[in-house]
C-alpha positions in Angstrom: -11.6 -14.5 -5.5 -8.1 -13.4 -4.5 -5.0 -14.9 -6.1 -2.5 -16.6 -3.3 0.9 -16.9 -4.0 3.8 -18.6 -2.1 7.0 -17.1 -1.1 8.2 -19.0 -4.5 6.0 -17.4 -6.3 6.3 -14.1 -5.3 10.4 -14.7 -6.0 9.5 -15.7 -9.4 7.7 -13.0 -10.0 9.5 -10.5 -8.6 13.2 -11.1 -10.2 15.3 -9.1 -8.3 13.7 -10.1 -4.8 16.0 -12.9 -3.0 14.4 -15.2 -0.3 16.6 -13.2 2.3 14.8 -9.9 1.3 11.7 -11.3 1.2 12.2 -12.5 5.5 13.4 -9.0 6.1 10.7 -7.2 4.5 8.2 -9.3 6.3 10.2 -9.1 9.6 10.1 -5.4 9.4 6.9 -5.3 8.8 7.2 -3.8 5.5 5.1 -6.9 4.0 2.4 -8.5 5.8 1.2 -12.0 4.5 -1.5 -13.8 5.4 -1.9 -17.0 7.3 -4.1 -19.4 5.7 -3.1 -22.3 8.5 -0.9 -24.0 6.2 1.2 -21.1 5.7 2.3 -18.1 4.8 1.0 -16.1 1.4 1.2 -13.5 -0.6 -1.7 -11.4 -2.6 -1.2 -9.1 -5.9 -1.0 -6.1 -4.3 1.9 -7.4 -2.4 3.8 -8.4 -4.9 3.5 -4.7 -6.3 4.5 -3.9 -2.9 7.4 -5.6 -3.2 8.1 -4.4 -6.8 8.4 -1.1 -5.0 10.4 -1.6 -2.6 12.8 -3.2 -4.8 12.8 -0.3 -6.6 13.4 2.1 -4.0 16.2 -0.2 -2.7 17.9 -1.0 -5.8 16.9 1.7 -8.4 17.1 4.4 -5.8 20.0 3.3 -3.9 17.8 3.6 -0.1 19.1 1.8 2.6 16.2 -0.2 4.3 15.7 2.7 6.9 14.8 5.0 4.3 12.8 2.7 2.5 10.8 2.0 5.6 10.6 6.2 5.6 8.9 6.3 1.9 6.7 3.5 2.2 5.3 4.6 5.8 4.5 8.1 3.8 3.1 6.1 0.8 0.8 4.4 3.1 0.0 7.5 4.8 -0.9 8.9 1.5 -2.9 6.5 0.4 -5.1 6.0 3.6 -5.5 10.0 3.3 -7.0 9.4 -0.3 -9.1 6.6 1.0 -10.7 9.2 3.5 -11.0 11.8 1.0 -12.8 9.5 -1.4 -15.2 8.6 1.6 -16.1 12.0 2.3 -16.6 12.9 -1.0 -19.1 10.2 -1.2 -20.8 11.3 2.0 -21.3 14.9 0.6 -22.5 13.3 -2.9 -25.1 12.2 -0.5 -26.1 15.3 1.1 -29.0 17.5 -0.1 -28.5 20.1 -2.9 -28.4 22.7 -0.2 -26.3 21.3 2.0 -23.8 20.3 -0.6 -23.9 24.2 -2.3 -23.2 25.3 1.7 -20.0 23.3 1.8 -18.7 24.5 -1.8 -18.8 28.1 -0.5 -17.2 27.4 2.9 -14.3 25.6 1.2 -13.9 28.2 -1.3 -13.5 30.4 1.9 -11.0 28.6 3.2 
């Protein structure tokens, strides 16, 4: 089961997050919580969101345009490792032969 936290929460556990930072990430996108009908809330893996983009704010001195730059490429990057890992798997599936014919074409390439 997946751990919900309020917008307290989330300030509590991210220190240097203020509630005013917290409405502009979201506002901008940057953050997307989920509506369980009684409200907002937040998951782990945005909190570690936010934890970054504190850090690119604060420890990197971006201004929120540029921090909207790197986190667009972050997610860019990482949806580009979730396909890689998914065609990796779908070769792993492949015969012998077919999977020895794709090594040497990418060592061609």
């Amino acid at each position: 089961m997946t751990a919900h936290f309020t917008a307290d929460d989330v300030i509590m556990s991210v220190t240097r997050l203020t509630h005013a930072q917290l409405g502009r990430y979201v506002e901008t996108d940057l953050v997307r919580p989920q509506n369980a009908g009684n409200g907002l809330f937040y998951r782990a893996v945005d909190i570690a969101r936010l934890e970054l983009l504190c850090d690119l704010a604060e420890d990197l001195d971006l201004d929120e345009h540029a921090v909207g730059v790197v986190i667009a490429l972050v997610d860019q990057l990482h949806g580009a490792r979730q396909e890689l890992m998914t065609l990796a798997t779908v070769i792993e599936a492949l015969p012998a032969d077919l999977r020895s014919r794709i090594a040497v074409e990418m060592r061609q390439v």
